[in-house]
C-alpha positions as CSV (number, residue, x, y, z in Angstrom):
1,X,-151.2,70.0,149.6
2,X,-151.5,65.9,150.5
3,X,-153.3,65.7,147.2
4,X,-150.2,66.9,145.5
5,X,-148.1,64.9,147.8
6,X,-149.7,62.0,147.1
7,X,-149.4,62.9,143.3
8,X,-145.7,63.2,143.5
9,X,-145.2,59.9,144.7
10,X,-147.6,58.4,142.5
11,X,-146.1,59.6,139.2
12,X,-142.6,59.3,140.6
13,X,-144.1,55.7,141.3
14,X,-145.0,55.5,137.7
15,X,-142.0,56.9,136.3
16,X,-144.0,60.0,135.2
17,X,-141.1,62.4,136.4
18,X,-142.1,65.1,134.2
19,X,-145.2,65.1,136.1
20,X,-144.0,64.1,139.0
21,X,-141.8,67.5,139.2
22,X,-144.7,69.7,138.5
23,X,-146.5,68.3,141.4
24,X,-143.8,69.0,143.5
25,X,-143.4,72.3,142.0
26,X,-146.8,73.6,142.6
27,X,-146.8,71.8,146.2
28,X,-143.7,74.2,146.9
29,X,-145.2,77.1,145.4
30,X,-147.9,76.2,148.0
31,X,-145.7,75.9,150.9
32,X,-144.0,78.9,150.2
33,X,-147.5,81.0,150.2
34,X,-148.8,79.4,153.4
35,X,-145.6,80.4,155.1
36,X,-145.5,76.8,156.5
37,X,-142.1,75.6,158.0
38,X,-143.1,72.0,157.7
39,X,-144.5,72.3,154.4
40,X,-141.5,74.7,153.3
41,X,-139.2,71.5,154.4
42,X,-141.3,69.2,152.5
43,X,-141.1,71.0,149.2
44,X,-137.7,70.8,149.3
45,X,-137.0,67.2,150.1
46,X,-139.6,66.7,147.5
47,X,-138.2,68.6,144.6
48,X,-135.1,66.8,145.5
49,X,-135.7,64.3,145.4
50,X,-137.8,64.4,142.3
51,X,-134.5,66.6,140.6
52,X,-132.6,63.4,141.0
53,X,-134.8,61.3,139.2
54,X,-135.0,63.5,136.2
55,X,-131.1,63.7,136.1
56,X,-130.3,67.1,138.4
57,X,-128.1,66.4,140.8
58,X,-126.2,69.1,142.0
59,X,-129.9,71.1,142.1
60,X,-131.2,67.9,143.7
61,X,-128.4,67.8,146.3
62,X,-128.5,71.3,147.4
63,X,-132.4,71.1,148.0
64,X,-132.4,68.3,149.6
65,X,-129.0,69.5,151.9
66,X,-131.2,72.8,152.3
67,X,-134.3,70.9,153.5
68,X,-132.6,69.1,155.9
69,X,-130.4,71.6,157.6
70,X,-133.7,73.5,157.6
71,X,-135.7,70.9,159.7
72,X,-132.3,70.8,161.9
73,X,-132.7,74.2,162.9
74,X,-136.3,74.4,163.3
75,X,-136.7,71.3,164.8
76,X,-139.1,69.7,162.7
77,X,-138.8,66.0,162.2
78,X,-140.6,63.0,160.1
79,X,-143.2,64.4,157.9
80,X,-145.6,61.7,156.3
81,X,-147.9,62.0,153.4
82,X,-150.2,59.3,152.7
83,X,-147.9,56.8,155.0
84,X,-144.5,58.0,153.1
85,X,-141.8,59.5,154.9
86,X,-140.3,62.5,153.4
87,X,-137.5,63.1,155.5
88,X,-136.5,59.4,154.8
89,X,-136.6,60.0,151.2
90,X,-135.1,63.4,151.3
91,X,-131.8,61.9,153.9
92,X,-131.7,58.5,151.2
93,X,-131.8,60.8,148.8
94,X,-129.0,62.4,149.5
95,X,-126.7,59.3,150.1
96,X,-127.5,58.7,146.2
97,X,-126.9,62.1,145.0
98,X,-123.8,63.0,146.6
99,X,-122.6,59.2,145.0
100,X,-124.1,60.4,141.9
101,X,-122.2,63.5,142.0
102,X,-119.0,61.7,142.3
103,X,-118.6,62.6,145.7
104,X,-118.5,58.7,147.2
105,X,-116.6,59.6,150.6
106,X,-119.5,61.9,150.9
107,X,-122.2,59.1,150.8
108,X,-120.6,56.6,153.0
109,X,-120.7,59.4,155.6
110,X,-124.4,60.1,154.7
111,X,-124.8,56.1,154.8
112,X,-123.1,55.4,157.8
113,X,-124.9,58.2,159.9
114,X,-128.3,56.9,158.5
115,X,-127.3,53.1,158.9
116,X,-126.5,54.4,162.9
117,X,-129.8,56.3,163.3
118,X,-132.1,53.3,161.5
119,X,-130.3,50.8,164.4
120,X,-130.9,53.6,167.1
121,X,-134.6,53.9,166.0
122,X,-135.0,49.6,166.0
123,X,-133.7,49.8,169.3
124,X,-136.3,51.8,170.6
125,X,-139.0,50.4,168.5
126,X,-138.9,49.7,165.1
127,X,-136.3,48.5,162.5
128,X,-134.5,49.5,159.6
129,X,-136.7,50.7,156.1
130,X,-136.8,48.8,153.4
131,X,-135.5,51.9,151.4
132,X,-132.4,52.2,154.4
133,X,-131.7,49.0,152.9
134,X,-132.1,49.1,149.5
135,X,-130.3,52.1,149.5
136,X,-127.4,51.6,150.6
137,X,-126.3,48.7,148.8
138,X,-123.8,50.7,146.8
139,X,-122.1,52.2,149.4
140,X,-122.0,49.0,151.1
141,X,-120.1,47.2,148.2
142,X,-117.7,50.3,147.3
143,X,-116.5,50.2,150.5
144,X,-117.0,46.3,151.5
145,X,-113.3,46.1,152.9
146,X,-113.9,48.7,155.7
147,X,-117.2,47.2,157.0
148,X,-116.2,43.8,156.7
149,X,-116.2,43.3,160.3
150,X,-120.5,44.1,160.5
151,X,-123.0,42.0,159.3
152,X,-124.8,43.9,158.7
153,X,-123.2,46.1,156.3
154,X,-122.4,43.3,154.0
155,X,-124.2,42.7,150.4
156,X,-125.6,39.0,151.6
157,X,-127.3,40.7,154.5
158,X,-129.0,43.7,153.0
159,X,-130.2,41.4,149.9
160,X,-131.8,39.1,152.6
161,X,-132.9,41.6,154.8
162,X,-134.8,43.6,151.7
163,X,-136.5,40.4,150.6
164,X,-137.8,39.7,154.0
165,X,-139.0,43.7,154.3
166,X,-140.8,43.6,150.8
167,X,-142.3,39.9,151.4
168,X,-143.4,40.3,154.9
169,X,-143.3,43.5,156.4
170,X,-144.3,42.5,159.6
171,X,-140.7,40.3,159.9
172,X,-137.8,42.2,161.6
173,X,-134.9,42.6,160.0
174,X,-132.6,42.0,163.2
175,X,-133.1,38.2,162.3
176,X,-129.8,36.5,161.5
């Protein structure tokens, strides 16, 4: 199953979605036999993430939503596969989904609670993702006006802040 993992992300990587989905697909056909809650949750962020790509939306928001409310109730948190962080991608994910699926209100919220948690988790020990970053650029300039009064919300500060994750990982973003 980290095989096919690992082969998601590399043909996602190479914009082999195509492939890409059928890895996830037979990676959740997997999960599903094993009877795995963990690897159940996986699939799900997974194939949603991988639906967005190829163009689904609404199918890649509802896994994705599904996955997550999932690993609510069960409890299950980060699951990694070869250092990547699938509940990361599946929560980003669905910050550019729901904007995708014109429902922008929607993914400030989504940004907004991840934007709180990534400052909550670099308080404790470690700072904000690269992708958190990246990803919410969008949301960050559609609603510029409202956040105007943090830093750390504005464009300026997640270009910098991206650059200095993708240079030098070892750099925190907290920096000014």
């Amino acid at each position: 199953m980290h095989l096919l993992a690992g082969l998601n992300l590399f043909l996602t990587r190479r914009a082999d979605y195509t492939g890409a989905l059928a890895a996830a697909e037979r990676f959740a056909e997997l999960a599903h036999a094993s009877q795995n809650s963990v690897e159940i949750v996986a699939s799900e962020w997974m194939l949603g993430a991988t639906h967005n790509l190829i163009g689904h939306q609404q199918l890649a928001l509802e896994l994705i939503a599904r996955g997550l409310a999932r690993a609510e109730a069960l409890g299950i948190g980060n699951t990694y596969y070869f250092g990547f962080d699938n509940k990361g991608r599946g929560t980003i994910g669905r910050i550019w989904t729901s904007w995708l699926c014109g429902l922008p209100e929607t993914a400030m919220l989504r940004a907004a609670e991840v934007l709180a948690a990534s400052t909550a988790q670099r308080r404790s020990r470690s700072r904000p993702s690269l992708y958190t970053v990246a990803a919410s650029k969008p949301m960050a300039l559609y609603r510029r006006k409202d956040w105007a009064g943090d830093r750390r919300c504005s464009i300026e500060w997640r270009c910098a802040a991206a650059t200095r994750l993708a240079s030098r990982p070892h750099v925190p973003v907290v920096s000014a």
